[in-house]
C-alpha positions as CSV (number, residue, x, y, z in Angstrom):
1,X,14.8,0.2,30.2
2,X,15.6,-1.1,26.9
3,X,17.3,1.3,24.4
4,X,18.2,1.8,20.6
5,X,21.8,1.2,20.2
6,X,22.7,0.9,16.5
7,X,21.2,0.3,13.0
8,X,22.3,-1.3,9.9
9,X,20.7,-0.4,6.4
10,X,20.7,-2.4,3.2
11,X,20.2,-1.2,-0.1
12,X,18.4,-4.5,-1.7
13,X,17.6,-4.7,-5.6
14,X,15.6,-7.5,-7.2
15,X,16.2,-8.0,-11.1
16,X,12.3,-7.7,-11.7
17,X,12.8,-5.9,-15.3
18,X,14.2,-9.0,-16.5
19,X,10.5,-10.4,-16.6
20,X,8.5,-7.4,-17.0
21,X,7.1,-7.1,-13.8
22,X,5.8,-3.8,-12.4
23,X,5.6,-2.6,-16.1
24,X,3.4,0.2,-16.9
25,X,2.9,3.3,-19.0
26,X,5.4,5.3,-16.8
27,X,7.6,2.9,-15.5
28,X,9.0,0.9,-18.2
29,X,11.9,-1.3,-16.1
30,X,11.4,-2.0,-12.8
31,X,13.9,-3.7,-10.4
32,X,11.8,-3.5,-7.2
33,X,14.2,-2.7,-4.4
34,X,13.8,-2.3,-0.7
35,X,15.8,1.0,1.3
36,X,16.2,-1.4,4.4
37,X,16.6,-0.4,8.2
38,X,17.4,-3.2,10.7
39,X,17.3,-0.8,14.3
40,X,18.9,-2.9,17.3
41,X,18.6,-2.9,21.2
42,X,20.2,-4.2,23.9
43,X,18.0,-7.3,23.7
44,X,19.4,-9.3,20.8
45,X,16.0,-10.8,20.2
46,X,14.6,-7.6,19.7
47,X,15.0,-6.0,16.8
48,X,12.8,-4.0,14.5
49,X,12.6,-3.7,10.6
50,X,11.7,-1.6,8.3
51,X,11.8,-0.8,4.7
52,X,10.5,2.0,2.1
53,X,10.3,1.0,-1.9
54,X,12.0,2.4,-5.2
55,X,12.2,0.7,-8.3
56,X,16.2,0.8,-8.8
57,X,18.4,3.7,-9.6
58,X,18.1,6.1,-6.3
59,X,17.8,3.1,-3.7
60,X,20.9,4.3,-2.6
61,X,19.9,7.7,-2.1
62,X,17.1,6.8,0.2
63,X,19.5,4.4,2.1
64,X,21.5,7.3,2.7
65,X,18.4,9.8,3.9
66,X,17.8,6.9,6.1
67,X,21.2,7.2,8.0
68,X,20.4,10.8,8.4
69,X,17.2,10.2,10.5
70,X,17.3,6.6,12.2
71,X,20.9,8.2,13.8
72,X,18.5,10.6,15.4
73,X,17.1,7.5,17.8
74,X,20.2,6.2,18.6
75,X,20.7,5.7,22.6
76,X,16.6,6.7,23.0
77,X,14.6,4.4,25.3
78,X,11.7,2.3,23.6
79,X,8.9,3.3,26.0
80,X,9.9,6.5,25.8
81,X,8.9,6.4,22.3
82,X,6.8,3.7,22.7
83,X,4.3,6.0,25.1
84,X,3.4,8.6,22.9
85,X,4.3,7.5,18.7
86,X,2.5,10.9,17.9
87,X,5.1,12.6,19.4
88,X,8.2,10.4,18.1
89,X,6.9,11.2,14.5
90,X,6.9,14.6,15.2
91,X,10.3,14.4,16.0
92,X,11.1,12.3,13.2
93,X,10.2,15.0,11.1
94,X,11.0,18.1,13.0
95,X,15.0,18.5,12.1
96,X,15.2,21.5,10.8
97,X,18.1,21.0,8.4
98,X,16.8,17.5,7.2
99,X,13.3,19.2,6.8
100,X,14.1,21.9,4.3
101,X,14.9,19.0,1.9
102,X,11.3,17.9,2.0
103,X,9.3,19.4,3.5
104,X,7.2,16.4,4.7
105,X,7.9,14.8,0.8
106,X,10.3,13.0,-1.1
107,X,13.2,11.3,-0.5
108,X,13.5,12.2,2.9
109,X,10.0,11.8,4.1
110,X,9.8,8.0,2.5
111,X,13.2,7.5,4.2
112,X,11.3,8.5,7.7
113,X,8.7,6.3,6.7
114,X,11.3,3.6,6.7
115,X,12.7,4.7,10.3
116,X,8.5,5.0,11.8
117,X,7.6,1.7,10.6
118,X,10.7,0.1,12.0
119,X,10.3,1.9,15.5
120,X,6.6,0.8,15.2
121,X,7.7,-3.2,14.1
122,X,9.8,-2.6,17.8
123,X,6.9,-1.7,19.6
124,X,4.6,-4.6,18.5
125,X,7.3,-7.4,18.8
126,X,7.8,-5.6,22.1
127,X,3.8,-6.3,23.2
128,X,4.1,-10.0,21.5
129,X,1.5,-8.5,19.0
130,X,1.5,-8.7,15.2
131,X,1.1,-4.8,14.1
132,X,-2.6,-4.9,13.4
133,X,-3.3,-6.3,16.6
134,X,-1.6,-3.8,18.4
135,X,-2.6,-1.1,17.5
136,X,-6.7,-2.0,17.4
137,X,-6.4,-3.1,21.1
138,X,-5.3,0.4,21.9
139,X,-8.1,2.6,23.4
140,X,-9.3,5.5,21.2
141,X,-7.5,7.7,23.4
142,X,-3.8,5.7,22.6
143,X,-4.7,5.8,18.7
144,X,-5.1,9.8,18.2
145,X,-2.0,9.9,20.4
146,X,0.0,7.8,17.9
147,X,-1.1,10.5,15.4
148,X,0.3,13.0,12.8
149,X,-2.3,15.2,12.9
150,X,-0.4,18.4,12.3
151,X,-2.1,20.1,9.0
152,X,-4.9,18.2,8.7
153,X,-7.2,20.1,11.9
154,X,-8.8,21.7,8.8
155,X,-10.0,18.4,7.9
156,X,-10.3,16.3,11.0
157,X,-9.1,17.5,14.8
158,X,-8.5,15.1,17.4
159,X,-11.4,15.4,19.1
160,X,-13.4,14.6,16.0
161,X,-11.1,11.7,15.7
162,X,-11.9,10.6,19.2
163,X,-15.8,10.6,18.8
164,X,-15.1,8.4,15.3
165,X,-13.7,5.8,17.0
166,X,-15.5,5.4,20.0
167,X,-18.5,5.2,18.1
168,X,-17.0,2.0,16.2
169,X,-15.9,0.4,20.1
170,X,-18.8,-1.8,20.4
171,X,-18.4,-3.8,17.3
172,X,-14.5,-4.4,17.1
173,X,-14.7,-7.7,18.8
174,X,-17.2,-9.1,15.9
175,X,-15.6,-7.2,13.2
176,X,-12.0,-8.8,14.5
177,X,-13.5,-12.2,14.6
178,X,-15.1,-11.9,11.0
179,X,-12.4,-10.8,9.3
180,X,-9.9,-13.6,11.0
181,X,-12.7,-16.2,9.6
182,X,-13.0,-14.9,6.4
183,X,-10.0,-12.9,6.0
184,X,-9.7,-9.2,4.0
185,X,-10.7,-8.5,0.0
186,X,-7.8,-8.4,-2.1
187,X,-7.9,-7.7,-5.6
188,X,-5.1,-9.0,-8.3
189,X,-2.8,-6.8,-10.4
190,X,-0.1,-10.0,-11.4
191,X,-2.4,-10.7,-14.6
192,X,-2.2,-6.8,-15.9
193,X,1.7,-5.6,-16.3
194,X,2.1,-3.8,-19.6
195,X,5.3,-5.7,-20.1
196,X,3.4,-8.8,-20.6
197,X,2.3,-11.0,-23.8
198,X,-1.7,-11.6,-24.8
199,X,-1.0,-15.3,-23.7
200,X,0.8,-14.7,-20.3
201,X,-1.9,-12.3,-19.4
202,X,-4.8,-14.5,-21.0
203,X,-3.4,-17.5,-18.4
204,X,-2.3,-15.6,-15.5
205,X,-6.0,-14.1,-15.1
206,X,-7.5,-17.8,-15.6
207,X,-5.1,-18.5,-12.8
208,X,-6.1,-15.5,-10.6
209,X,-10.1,-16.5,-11.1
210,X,-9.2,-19.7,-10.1
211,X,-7.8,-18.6,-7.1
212,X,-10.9,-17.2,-5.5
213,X,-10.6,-13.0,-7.2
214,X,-13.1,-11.5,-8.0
215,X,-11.1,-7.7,-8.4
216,X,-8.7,-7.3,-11.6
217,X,-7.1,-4.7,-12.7
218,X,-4.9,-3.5,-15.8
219,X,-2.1,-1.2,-16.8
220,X,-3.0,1.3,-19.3
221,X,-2.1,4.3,-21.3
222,X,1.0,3.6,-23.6
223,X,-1.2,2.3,-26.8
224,X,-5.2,2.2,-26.7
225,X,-6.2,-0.2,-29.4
226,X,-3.1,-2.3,-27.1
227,X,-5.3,-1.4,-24.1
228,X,-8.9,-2.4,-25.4
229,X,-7.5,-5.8,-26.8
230,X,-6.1,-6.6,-23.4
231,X,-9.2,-5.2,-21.5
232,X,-11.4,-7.6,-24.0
233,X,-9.1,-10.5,-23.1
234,X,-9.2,-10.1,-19.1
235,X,-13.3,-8.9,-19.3
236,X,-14.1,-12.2,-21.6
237,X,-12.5,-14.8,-19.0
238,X,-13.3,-12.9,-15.8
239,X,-17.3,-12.5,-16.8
240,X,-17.3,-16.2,-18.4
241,X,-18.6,-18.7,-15.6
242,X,-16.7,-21.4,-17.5
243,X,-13.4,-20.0,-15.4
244,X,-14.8,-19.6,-12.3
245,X,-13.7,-22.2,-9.7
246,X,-15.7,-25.5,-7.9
247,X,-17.9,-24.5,-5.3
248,X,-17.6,-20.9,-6.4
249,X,-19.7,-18.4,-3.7
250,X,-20.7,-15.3,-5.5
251,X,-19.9,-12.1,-4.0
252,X,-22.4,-10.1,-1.6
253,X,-24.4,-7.6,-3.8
254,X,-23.8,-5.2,-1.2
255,X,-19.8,-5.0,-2.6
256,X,-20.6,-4.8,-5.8
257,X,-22.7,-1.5,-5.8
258,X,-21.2,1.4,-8.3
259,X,-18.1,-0.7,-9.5
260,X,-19.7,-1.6,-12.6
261,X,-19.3,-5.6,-12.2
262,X,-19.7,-8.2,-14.7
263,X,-22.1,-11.3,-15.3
264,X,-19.7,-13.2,-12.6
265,X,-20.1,-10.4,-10.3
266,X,-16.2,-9.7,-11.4
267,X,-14.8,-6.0,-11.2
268,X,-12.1,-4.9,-13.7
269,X,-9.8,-1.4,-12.9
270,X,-7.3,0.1,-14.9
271,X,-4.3,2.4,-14.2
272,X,-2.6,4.8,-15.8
273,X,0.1,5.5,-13.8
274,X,0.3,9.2,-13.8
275,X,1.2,9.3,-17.7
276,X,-1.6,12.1,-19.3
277,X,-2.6,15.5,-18.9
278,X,-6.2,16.3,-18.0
279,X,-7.4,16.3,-21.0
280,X,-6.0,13.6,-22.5
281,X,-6.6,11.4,-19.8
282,X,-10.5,12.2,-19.9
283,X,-10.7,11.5,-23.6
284,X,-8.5,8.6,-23.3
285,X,-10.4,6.4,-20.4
286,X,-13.8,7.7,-22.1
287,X,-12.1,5.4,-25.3
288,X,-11.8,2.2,-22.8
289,X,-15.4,3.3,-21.1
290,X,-17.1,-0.1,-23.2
291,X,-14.7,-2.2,-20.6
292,X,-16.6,-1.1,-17.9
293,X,-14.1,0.0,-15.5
294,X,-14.7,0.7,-11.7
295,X,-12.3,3.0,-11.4
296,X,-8.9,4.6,-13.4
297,X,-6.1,4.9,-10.9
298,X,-3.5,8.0,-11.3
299,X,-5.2,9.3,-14.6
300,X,-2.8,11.6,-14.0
301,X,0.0,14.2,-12.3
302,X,-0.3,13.0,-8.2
303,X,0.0,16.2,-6.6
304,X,-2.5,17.7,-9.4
305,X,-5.8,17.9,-7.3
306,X,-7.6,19.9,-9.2
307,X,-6.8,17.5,-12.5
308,X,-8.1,14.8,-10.5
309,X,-11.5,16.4,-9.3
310,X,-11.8,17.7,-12.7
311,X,-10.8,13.7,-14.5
312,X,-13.6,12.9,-11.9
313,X,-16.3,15.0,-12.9
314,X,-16.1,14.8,-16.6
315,X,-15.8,10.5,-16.5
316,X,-18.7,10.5,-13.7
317,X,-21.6,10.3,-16.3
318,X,-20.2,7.2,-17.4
319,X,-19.8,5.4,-14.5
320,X,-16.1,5.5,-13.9
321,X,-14.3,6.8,-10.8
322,X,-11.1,8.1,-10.0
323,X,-8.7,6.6,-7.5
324,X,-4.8,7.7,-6.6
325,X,-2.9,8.1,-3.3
326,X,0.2,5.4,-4.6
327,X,2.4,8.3,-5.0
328,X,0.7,10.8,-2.8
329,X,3.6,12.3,-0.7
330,X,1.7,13.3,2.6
331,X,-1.2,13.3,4.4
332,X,-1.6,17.0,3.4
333,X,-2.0,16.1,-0.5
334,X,-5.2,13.5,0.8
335,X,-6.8,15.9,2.6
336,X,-7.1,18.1,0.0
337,X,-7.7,15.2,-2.3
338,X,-10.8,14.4,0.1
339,X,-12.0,18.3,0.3
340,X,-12.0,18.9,-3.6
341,X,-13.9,15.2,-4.0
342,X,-11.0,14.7,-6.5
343,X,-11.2,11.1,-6.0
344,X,-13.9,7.9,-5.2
345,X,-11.1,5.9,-3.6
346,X,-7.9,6.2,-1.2
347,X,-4.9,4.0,-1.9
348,X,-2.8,4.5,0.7
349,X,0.9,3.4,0.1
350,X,2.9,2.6,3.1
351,X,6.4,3.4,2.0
352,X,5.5,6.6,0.2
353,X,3.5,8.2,3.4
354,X,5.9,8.3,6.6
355,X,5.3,5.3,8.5
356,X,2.2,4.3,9.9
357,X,1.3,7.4,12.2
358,X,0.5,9.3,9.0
359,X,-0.9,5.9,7.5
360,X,-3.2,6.9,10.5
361,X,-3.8,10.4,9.9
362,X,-5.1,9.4,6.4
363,X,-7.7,6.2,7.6
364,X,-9.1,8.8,9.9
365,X,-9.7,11.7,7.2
366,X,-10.9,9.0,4.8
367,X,-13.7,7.5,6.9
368,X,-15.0,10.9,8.5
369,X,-15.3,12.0,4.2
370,X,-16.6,8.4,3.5
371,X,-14.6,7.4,1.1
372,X,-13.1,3.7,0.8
373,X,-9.5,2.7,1.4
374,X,-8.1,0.4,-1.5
375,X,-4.6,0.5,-0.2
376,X,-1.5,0.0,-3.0
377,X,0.6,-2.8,-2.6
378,X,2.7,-5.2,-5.2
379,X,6.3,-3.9,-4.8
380,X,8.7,-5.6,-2.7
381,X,7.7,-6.4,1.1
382,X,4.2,-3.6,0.4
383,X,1.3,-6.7,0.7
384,X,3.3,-7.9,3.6
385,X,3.0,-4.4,5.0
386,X,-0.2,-2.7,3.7
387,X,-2.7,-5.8,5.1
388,X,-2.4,-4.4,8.9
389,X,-3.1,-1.2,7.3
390,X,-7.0,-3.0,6.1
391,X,-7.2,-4.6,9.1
392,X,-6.4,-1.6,11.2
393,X,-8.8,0.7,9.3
394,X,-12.1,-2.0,8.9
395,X,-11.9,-3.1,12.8
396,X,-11.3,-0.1,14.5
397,X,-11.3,3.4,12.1
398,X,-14.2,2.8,9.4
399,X,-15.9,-0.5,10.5
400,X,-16.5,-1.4,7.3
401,X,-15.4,-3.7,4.2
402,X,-18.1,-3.3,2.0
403,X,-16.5,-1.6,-0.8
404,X,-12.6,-2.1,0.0
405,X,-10.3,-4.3,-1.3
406,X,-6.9,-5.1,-1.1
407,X,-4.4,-4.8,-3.9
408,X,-2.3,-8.2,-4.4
409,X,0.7,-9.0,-6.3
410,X,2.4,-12.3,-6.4
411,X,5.7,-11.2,-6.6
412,X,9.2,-11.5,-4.3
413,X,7.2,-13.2,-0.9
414,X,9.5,-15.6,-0.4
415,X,12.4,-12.9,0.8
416,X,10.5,-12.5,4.3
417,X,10.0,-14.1,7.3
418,X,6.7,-13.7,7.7
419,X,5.4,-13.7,3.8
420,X,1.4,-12.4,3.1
421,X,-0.8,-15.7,1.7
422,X,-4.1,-15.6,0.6
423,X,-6.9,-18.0,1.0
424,X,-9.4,-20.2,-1.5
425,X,-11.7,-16.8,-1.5
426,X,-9.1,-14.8,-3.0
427,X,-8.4,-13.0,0.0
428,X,-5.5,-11.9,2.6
429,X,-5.0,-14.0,5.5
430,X,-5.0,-12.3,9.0
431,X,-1.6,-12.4,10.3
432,X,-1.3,-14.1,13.6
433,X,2.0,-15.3,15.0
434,X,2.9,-13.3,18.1
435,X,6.5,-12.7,16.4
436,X,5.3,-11.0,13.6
437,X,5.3,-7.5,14.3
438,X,4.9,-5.1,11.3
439,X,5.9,-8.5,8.9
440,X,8.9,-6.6,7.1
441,X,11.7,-9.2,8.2
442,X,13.6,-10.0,5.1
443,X,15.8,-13.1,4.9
444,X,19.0,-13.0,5.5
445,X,19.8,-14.7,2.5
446,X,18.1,-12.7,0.9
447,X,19.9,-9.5,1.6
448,X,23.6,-11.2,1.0
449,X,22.1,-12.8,-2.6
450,X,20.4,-9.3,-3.6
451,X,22.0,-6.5,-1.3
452,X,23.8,-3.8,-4.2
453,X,26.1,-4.0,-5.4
454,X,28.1,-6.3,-3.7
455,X,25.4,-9.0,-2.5
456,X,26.2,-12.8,-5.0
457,X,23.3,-12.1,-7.0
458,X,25.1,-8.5,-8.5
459,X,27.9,-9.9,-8.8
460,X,27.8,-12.9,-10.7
461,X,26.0,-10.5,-13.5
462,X,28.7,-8.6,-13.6
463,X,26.6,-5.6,-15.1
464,X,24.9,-4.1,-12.3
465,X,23.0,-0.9,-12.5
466,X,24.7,2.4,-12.4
């Protein structure tokens, strides 16, 4: 039986601030950078991958957190793990020493979401499965067993969990074949970075309407007559049919319903990025309320749950809701996200939460509350993970697509093996190649051009970050 036997982690930095990508309100230079785990077996063709995402400065920190928990799988047999994941991410987290520096947040747990979603990219290579694939042919029974449900029982128990998704058996097949036709919403932040001029936003978001989107959203909250004159310049283009491409097919009325939607049938979102209080934030998005937007993402603090339900109720009356969950530590912080009805939409993040059996724990709590996963991506290597985590939840949790979409960023997809794409209607395509597995493999060019600080890139600046 095939075991792990050693690891390798990279600490990989992208010079992103040098164009402005990933601006915001918050985060005003951005290198997106990828705390890499590379965990090896006896079989040289299998290997698993797996990454969590910073911005820069601390990558290193997380690569070393990393160390401290993938050494805890050394010389353990894959189906060992492989039988019972539930279990494994118990483990995972269960160290009592590497747990008081958490617990179940921070740098530690997003380094133990590095170390899950590796194991996990070894279990679907293993089955000759992409990830998404994998994991919706289990039985119900196999998917609560992969499961951190420890915490939530107040929210959803197993057996609850159970009955959900046997209810949703009977149409997986049609759901599976639908979305491999038509492939999954996404929705386009590229156009929006704060960092960016009138004209390079004014032509990117021609670009993205041409593309097939009908989603678009904005960075907000540094400068408001900044913020209107932008949200005037994306709303005049996405709402003018003079943009939209040949044989353009509206959108479905049925996905449309409470997301305030233009002329075109085009939604428009903004996000804040955690930079107000709760009172500022509710005055500040009531000043952007004439740009219609569906929702304000991270209006403000992430673990402030009460601010959020509070932000929700007092922008309700004018039609705007309240998403967050990009830097929601745990599965602990949604539940009590879902119980307050502090928010109108989940965006899961798959490097902040710890690998995908608490990316599970989270699709289950937001379908049983009814409320619509819009997972966040952009980053470095997140679209290439977060689109099994849509696929996962529409064919076998939630069974539905109605009101979900995607976010997509058109950034760094060229580092990976197995890069995301997206089709004429502006959405994902379904990954299929049997190789696949959780689609984190980065280049190994890549790594040696941008690995920090020694990889060519870093060192033909001559300036790297401190």
């Amino acid at each position: 039986m095939a075991t792990v036997t050693r690891y390798e982690i990279h600490d990989v930095r992208f010079p992103t601030s040098l164009s402005g990508d990933g601006t915001d309100a918050m985060n005003t230079e951005c290198d997106y950078s990828s705390a890499y785990v590379s965990i090896f077996t006896e079989d040289e063709s299998l290997v698993g991958y797996g990454q969590t995402f910073t911005i820069g400065r601390g990558n290193d920190i997380v690569c070393s957190a990393i160390a401290q928990v993938v050494d805890r799988i050394v010389g353990k047999k894959l189906e060992d793990m492989f039988q019972d994941m539930g279990k494994l991410w118990s483990y995972l987290t269960a160290d009592p020493q590497l747990r008081w520096i958490g617990p179940e947040k921070g740098v530690i747990h997003i380094a133990t979401g590095a170390v899950n979603n590796a194991v996990w990219d070894l279990y679907a290579k293993s089955r000759r499965k992409p990830l998404w694939k994998l994991i919706v042919d289990f039985t119900p029974e196999e998917l609560v067993r992969s499961v951190a449900f420890r915490y939530i029982s107040d929210a959803i128990t197993p057996e609850e969990a159970l009955v959900m998704l046997k209810s949703k058996e009977a149409g997986k097949a049609q759901r599976e074949a639908n979305v491999r036709e038509d492939g999954y919403p996404a929705y386009v932040t590229s156009a929006g970075w704060m960092g960016y001029s009138d004209e390079k936003v004014a032509r990117l978001t021609k670009e993205a309407v041409q593309q097939g989107f009908n989603h678009f959203k904005m960075k907000v909250g540094a400068d408001k007559d900044s913020d209107l004159r932008r949200g005037k310049i994306i709303r005049s283009i996405i709402d003018d049919p003079q943009y939209l491409p040949p044989n353009h097919i509206p959108p479905e009325p049925q996905t449309l319903v409470g997301k305030n939607a233009g002329p075109t049938g085009s939604v428009f979102m903004i996000d804040a990025n955690q930079v107000w209080d709760v009172p500022q934030a509710i005055e500040y998005v009531k000043g952007l309320a004439e740009l219609k937007p569906w929702f304000i993402e991270e209006p403000t603090a992430p673990d402030d749950v009460l601010g959020h339900a509070a932000i929700r109720k007092a922008l309700k009356p004018y039609g705007i809701g309240v998403a967050t969950g990009e830097h929601c530590a745990n599965r602990i912080l949604f539940k009590q996200l879902l119980q307050a009805e502090g928010i109108d939409v989940v965006q899961i993040d798959s490097c902040r939460l710890a690998g995908v059996s608490e990316v599970l724990a989270v699709l289950l709590m937001a379908a049983k509350f009814g409320v619509p996963v819009c997972p966040h991506a952009g980053g470095v290597g997140l679209c290439e993970l977060i689109k099994s985590t849509s696929l996962i939840d529409y064919i076998a949790i939630s069974g539905t697509k109605e009101t979900n979409v995607l976010e997509y960023v058109d950034h760094l997809h060229e580092h990976f093996v197995f890069p995301c794409s997206i089709n004429s209607k502006g959405h994902y395509n379904v990954p299929a190649n049997a190789n696949e597995g959780y689609s984190i493999e980065m280049h190994p060019s890549s790594i040696a051009e941008y690995k920090f600080p020694d990889g060519t890139y870093w060192q033909s600046v001559k300036a790297p970050m401190k």
